[in-house]
VEXKOL-514481 format. One line per 2 residues: number of its first residue (from 1); their letters; for each residue x, y, z of C-alpha. Coordinates in nm, 3 decimals, decimal comma, always signed. Example, Ala and Ser with C-alpha at 12.3 -4.5 7.8 and 13.67 -1.06 7.14 Angstrom:
<nodes>
1 = as = +1,230:-0,450:+0,780; +1,367:-0,106:+0,714
</nodes>
This chain:
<nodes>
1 = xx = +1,646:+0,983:-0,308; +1,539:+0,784:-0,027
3 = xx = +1,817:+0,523:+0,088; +1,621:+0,227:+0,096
5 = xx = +1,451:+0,284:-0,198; +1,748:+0,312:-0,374
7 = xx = +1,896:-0,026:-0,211; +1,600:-0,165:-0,345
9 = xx = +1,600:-0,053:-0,698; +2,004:-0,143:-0,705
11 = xx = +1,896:-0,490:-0,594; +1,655:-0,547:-0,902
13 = xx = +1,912:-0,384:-1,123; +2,165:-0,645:-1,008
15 = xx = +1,939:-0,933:-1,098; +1,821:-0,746:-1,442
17 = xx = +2,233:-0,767:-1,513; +2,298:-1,109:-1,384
19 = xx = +2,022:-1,183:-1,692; +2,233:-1,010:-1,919
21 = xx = +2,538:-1,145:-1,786; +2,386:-1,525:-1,847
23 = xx = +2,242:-1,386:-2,181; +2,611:-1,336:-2,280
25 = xx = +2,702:-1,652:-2,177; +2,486:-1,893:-2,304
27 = xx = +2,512:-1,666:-2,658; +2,895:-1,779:-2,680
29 = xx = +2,793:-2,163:-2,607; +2,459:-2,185:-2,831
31 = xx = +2,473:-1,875:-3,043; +2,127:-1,758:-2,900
33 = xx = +1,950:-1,636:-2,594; +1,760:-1,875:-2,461
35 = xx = +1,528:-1,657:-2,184; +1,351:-1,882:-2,034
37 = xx = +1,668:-2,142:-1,982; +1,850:-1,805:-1,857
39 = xx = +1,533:-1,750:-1,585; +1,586:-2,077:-1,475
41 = xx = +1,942:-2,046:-1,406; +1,914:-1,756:-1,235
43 = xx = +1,673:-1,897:-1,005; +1,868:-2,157:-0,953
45 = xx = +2,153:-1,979:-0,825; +1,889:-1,791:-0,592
47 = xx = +1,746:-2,124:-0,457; +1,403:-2,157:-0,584
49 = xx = +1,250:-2,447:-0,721; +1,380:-2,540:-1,103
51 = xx = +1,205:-2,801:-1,311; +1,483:-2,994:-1,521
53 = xx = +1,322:-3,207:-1,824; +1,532:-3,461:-2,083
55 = xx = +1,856:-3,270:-1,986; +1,763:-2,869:-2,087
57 = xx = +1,563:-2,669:-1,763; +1,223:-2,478:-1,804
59 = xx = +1,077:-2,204:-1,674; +0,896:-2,337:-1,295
61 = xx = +0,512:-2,398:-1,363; +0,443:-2,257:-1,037
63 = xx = +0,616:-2,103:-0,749; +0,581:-2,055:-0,361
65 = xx = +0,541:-1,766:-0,112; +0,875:-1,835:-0,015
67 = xx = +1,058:-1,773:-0,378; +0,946:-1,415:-0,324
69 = xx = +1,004:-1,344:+0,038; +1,233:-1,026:+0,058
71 = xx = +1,429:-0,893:+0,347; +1,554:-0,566:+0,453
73 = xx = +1,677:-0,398:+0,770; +1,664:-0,039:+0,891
75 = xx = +2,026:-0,010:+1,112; +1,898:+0,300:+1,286
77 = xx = +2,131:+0,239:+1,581; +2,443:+0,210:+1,351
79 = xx = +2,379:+0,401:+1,050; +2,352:+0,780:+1,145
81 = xx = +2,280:+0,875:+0,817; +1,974:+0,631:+0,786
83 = xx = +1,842:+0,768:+1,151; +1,856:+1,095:+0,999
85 = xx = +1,698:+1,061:+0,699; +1,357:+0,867:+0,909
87 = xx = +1,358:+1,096:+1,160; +0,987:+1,276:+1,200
89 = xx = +0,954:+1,605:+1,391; +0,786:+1,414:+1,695
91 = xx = +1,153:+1,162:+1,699; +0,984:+0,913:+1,552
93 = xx = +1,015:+0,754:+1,249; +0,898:+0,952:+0,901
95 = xx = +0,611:+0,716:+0,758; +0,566:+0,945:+0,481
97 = xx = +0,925:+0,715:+0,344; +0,809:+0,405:+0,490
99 = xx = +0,525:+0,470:+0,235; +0,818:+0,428:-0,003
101 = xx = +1,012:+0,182:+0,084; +0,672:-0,001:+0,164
103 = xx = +0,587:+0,032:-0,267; +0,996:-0,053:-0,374
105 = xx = +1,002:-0,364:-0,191; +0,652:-0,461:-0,324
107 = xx = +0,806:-0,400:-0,673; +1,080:-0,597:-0,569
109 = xx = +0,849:-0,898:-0,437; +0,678:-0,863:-0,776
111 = xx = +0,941:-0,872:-0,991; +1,070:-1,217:-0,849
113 = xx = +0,789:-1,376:-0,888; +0,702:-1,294:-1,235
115 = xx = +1,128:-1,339:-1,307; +1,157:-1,381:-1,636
117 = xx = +0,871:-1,374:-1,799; +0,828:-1,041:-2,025
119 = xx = +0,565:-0,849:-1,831; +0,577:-0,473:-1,723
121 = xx = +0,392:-0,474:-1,309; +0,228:-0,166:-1,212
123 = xx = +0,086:-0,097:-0,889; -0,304:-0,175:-0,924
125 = xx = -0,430:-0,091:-0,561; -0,343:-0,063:-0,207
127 = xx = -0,571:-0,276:+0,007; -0,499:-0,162:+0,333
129 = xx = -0,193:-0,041:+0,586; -0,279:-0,072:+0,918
131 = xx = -0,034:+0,078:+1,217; -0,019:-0,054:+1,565
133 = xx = +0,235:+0,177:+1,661; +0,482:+0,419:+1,503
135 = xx = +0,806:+0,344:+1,657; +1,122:+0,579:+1,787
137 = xx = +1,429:+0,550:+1,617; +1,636:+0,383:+1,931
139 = xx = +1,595:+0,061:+1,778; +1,627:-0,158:+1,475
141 = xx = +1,344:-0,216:+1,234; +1,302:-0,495:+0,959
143 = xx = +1,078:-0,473:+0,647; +0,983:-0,790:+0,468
145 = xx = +0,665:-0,915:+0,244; +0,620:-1,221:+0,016
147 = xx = +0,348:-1,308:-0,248; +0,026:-1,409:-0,086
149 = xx = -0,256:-1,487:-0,364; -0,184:-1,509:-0,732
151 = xx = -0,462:-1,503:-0,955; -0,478:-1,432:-1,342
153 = xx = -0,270:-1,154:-1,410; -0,288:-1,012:-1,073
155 = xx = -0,079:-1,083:-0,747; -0,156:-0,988:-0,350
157 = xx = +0,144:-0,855:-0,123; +0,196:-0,915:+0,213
159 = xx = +0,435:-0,702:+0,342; +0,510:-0,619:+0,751
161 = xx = +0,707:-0,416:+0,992; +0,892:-0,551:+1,337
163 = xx = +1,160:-0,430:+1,551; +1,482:-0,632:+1,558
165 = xx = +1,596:-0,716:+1,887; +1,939:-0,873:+2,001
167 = xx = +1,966:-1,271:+2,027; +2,165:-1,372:+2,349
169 = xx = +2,366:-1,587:+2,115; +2,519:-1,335:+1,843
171 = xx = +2,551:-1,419:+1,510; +2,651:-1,335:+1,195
173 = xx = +2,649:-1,014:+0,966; +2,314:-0,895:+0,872
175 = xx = +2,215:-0,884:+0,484; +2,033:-0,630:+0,363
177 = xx = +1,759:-0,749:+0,095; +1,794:-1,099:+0,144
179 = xx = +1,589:-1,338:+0,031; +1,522:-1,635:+0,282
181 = xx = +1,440:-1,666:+0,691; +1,516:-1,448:+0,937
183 = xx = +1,887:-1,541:+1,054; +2,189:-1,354:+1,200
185 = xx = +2,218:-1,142:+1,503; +1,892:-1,051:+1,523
187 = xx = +1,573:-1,240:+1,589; +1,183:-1,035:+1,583
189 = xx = +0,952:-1,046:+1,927; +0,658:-1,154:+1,623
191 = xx = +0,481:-0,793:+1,703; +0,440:-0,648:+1,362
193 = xx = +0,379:-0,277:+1,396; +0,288:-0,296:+1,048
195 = xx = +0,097:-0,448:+0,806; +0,032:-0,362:+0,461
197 = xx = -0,129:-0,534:+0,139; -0,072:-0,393:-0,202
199 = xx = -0,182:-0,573:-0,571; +0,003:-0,540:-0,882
201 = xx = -0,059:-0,649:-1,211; +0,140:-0,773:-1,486
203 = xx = +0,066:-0,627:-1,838; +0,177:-0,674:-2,179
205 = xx = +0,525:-0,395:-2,198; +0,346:-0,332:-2,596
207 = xx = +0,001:-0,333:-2,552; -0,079:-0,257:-2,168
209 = xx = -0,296:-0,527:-2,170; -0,287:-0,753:-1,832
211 = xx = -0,119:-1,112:-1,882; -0,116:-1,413:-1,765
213 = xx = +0,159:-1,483:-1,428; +0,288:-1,780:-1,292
215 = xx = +0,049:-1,924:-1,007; +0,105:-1,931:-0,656
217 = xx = +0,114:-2,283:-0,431; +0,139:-2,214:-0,085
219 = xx = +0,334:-2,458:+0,141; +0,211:-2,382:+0,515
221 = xx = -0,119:-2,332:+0,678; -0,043:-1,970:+0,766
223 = xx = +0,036:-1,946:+0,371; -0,265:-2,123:+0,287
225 = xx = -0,496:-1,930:+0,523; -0,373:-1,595:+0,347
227 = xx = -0,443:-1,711:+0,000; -0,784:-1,774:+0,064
229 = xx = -0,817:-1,425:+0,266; -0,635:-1,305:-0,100
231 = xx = -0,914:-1,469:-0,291; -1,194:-1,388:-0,073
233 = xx = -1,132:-0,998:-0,136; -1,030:-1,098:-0,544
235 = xx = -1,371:-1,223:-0,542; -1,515:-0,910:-0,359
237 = xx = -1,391:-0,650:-0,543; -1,472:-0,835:-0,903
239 = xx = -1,867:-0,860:-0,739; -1,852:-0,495:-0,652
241 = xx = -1,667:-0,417:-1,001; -2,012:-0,613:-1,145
243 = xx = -2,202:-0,365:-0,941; -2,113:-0,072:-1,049
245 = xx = -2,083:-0,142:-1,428; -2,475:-0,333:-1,378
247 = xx = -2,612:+0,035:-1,162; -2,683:+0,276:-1,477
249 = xx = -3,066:+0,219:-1,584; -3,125:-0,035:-1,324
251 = xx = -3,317:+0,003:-1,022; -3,161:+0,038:-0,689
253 = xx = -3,060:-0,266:-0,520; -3,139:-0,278:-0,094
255 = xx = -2,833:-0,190:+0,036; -2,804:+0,128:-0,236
257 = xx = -3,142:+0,242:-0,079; -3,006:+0,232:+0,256
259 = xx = -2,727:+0,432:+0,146; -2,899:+0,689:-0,017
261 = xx = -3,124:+0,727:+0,325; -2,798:+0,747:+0,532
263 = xx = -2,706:+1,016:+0,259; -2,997:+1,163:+0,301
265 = xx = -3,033:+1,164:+0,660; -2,700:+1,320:+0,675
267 = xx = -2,805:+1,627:+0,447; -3,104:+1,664:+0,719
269 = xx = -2,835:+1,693:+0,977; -2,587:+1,927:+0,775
271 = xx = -2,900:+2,186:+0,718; -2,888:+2,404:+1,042
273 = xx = -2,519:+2,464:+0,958; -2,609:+2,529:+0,584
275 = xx = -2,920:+2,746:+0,612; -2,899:+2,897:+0,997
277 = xx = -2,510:+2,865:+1,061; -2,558:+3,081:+1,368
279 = xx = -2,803:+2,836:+1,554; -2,607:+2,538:+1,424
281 = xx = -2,409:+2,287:+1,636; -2,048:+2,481:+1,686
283 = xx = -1,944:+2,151:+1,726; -1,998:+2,082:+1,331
285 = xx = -1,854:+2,132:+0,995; -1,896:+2,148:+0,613
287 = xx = -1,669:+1,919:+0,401; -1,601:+2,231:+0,230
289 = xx = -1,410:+2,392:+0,531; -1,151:+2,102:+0,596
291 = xx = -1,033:+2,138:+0,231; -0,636:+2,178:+0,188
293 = xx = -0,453:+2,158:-0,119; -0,109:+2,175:-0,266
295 = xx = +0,039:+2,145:-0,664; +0,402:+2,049:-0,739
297 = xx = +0,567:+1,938:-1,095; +0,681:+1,548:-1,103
299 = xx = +1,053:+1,632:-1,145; +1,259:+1,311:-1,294
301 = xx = +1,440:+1,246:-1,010; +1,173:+1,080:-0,871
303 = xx = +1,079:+0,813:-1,169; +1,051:+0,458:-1,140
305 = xx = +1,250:+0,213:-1,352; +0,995:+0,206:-1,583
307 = xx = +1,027:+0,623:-1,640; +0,699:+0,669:-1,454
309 = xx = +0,652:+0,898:-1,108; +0,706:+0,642:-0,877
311 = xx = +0,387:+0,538:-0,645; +0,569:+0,521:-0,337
313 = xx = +0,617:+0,914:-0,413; +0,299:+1,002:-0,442
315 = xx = +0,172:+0,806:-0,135; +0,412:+1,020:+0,057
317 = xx = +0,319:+1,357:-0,129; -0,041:+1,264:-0,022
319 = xx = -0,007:+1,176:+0,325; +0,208:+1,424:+0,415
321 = xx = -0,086:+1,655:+0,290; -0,316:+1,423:+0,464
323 = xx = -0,109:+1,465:+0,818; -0,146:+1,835:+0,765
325 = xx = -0,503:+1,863:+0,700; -0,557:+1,621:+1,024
327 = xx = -0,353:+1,802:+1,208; -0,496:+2,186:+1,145
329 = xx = -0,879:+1,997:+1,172; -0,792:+1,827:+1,499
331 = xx = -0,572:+2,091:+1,674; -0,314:+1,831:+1,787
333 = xx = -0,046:+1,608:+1,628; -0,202:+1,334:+1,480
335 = xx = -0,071:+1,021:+1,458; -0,147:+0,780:+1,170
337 = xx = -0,334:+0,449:+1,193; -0,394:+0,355:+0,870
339 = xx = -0,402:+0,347:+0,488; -0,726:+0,216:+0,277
341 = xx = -0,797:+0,150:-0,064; -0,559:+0,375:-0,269
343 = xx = -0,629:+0,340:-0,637; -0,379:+0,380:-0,891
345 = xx = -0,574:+0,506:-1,178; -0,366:+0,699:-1,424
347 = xx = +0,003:+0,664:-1,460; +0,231:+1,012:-1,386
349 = xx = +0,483:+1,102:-1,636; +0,792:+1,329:-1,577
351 = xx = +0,674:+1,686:-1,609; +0,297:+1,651:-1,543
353 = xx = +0,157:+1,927:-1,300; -0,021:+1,742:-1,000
355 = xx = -0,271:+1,903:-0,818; -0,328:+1,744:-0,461
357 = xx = -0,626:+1,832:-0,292; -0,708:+1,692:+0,076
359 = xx = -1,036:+1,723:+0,321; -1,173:+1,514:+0,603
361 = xx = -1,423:+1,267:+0,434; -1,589:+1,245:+0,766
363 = xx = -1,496:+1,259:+1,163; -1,575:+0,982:+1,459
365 = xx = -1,582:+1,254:+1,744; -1,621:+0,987:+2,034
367 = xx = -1,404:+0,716:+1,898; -1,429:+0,366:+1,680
369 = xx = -1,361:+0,044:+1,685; -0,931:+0,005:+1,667
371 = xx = -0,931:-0,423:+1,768; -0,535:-0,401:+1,899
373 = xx = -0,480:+0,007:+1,899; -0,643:-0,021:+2,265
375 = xx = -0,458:+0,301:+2,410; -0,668:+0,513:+2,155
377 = xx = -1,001:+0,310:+2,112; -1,167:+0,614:+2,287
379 = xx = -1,049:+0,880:+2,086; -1,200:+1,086:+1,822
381 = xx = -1,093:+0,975:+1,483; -1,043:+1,154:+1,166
383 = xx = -1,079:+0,986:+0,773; -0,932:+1,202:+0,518
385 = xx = -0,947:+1,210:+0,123; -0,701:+1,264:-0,099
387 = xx = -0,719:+1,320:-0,472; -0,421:+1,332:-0,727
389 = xx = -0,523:+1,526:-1,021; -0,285:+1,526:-1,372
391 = xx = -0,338:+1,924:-1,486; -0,312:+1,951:-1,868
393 = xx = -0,312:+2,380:-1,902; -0,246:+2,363:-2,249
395 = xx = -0,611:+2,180:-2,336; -0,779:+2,289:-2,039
397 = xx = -0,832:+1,956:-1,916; -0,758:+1,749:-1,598
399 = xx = -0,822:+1,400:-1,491; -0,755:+1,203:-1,156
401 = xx = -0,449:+0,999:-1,121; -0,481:+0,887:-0,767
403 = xx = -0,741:+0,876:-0,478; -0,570:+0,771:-0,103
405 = xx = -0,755:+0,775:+0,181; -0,541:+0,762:+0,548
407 = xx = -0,737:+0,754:+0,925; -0,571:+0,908:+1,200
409 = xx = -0,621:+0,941:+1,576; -0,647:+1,258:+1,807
411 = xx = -0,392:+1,077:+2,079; -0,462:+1,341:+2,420
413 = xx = -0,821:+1,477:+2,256; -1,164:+1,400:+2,422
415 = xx = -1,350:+1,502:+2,082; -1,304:+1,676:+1,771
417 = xx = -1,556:+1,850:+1,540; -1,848:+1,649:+1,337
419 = xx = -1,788:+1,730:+0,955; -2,122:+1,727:+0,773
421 = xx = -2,182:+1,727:+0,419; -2,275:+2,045:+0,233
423 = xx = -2,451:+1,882:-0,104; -2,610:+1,534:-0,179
425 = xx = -2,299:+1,450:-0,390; -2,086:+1,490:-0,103
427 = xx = -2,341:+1,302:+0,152; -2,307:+0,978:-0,093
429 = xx = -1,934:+1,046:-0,095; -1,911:+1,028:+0,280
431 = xx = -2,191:+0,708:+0,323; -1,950:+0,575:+0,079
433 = xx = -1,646:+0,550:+0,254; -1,821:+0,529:+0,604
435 = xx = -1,917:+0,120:+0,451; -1,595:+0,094:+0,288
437 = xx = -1,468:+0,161:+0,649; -1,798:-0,056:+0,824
439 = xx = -1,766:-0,372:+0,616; -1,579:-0,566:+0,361
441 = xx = -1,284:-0,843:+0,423; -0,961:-0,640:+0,502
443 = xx = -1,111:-0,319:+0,412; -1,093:-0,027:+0,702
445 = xx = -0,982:+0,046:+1,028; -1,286:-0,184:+1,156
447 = xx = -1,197:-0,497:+0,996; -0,857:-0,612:+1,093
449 = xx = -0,785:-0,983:+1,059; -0,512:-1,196:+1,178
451 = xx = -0,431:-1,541:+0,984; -0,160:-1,661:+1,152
453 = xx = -0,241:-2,020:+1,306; -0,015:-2,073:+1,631
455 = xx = +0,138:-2,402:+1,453; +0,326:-2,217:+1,186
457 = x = +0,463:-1,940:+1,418
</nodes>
């Protein structure tokens, strides 16, 4: 299993047996387990904010960004072993695992917030990951995130990516998973080359129903600034929920008529290549032809403390599909830029058959809009699609666990091939994502945002 991701898990089992541990304690003193006077202890002992009331503590009404923050450090220059288990192809390092660690420490984030209260989290969405850079291995990295937005039964995580760089001054040991400020030997430059935002929600462990969690006050104006970013896109993604429940035996609002005439326009351009492929544009493709596709049994090993597949698996099984697809379409070694709107909808058990099937959604041959990515802003770009199917061969029947969708760049390429659609269904498919990726707070490669007021840094 990956390294990391095991630190990670050990960490939360630690703090599930500290619970126990108190459990047993306060059993011998008052004959019963008092959980929420056990939750409090324990976040006492881990520094966080404890209300105390007519002698006997309660359970904190609310809690900051800062209970949750989480810390941990990739010691590639120390830790052979680590180096070697990160290390891509192209010396880099593997982000197929930091798609891993990236879902373990947002578990771990999670799970302090909502510590104590009896709630199962499950991993609702990714929002976006978005890569400046993919590092070499010469150099220390360090992975942290914290809560963001909190709103009913669902919470926003803010997690990043810098490299660690020596202070002139020295220091102490390094902690791995640490809760609290940066401190120690190192100190960060402030250049994230990563930055990802996942939501989980918290459900009822009985009746999968979500719950409510304990809200969120943020302290600074950097904090403050990304809770109203988190419930600016909360409020987005309920209004397009709205949307599509309100579309059957309605009419067409404006912008679905423009879509369906970008859809259609599309169709107008993909029917040279459909009907006369030999006067066509060689330049262009169907969907159809990008199409890869891989199946694999979820094998136990790889199951989540809650004896589900665990996400951060999947993510990798995807993009690693994903990379391969880009990389056979593009004729070069792609490198990744980003990660949008991955929906979780389906839990995978031990056992299931997974089918994985991958195909470029659509192409940019002369470039986009990257904001910071400046050394590629020219290049051709390339949007793939990935869908997780659950295979049931016994009934004949298969439903989607997972859709992922990952961008990549062609670094040394002028251009790349257009990929046109060859039916209507996949024309609206492709207008789809192309506004997913054109518009929307934090959604796609075109919309990056940066919160962080100059005051707080």
């Amino acid at each position: 299993m990956n390294p990391i991701v095991r630190e990670l898990w050990e960490q939360r089992q630690k703090t599930k047996q500290r619970m126990m541990s108190l459990t047993d304690q306060d059993s011998d003193t008052t004959g019963a387990g008092n959980i929420q006077e056990l939750t409090a202890n324990l976040i006492h002992q881990n520094n966080q904010e404890v209300l105390e009331k007519k002698g006997h503590v309660e359970r904190p009404k609310f809690r900051h960004p800062s209970d949750s923050k989480t810390i941990i450090d990739y010691n590639f220059k120390s830790d052979e072993f680590l180096r070697e288990a990160y290390m891509s192809p192209g010396g880099t390092m593997r982000f197929g695992k930091v798609l891993e660690d990236l879902d373990a420490l947002a578990g771990n984030i999670a799970f302090h917030h909502v510590l104590g209260d009896d709630v199962m989290l499950v991993t609702a969405a990714v929002d976006r990951i978005a890569l400046r850079d993919v590092p070499e291995l010469d150099k220390d990295q360090r992975l942290s995130g914290q809560v963001t937005y909190v709103g009913s039964s669902s919470m926003e995580i803010r997690m990043q990516i810098h490299e660690l760089t020596e202070s002139s001054s020295g220091g102490g040991d390094e902690n791995h998973g640490d809760q609290g400020d940066d401190h120690g030997q190192y100190v960060h430059d402030r250049n994230n080359w990563l930055e990802a935002y996942f939501t989980f929600v918290a459900v009822d462990p009985l009746t999968n129903k979500p719950v409510k969690i304990c809200p969120l006050i943020p302290e600074t104006s950097e904090e403050r600034a990304l809770f109203e970013l988190g419930a600016l896109k909360a409020e987005k993604k309920k209004q397009a929920r709205k949307k599509t429940i309100g579309m059957v035996g309605k009419p067409m609002t404006e912008e679905a008529m423009q879509m369906e005439k970008r859809a259609e326009q599309l169709m107008n351009d993909a029917f040279p290549l459909i009907r006369m492929p030999s006067l066509a544009d060689p330049y262009s493709i169907l969907m159809e032809h990008t199409q890869m596709q891989n199946c694999m049994i979820a094998q136990p090993q790889v199951r989540n403390l809650s004896n589900k597949i665990f996400g951060g698996f999947l993510m990798r099984r995807a993009f690693e599909l994903a990379f391969a697809n880009a990389y056979s379409f593009g004729g070069e070694w792609p490198q990744m830029l980003g990660v949008d709107n991955i929906t979780f909808n389906a839990p995978v058990n031990v056992g299931d058959l997974l089918q994985f099937t991958s195909r470029v959604i659509y192409s940019l041959p002369d470039g986009g809009k990257l904001d910071d990515v400046k050394k590629h802003s020219s290049k051709p770009l390339i949007m793939i699609e990935v869908e997780c199917y659950v295979m049931e061969p016994e009934i004949t029947r298969a439903y989607l666990s997972n859709r992922f969708y990952f961008t990549f760049v062609l670094p040394t390429k002028e251009t790349c091939r257009k990929v046109l659609p060859g039916t209507l269904e996949e024309a609206r498919r492709m207008v789809e994502r192309m506004v997913a990726d054109e518009s929307g707070v934090g959604k796609g490669y075109l919309c990056q945002y940066d919160f962080v007021r100059k005051d707080d840094a």
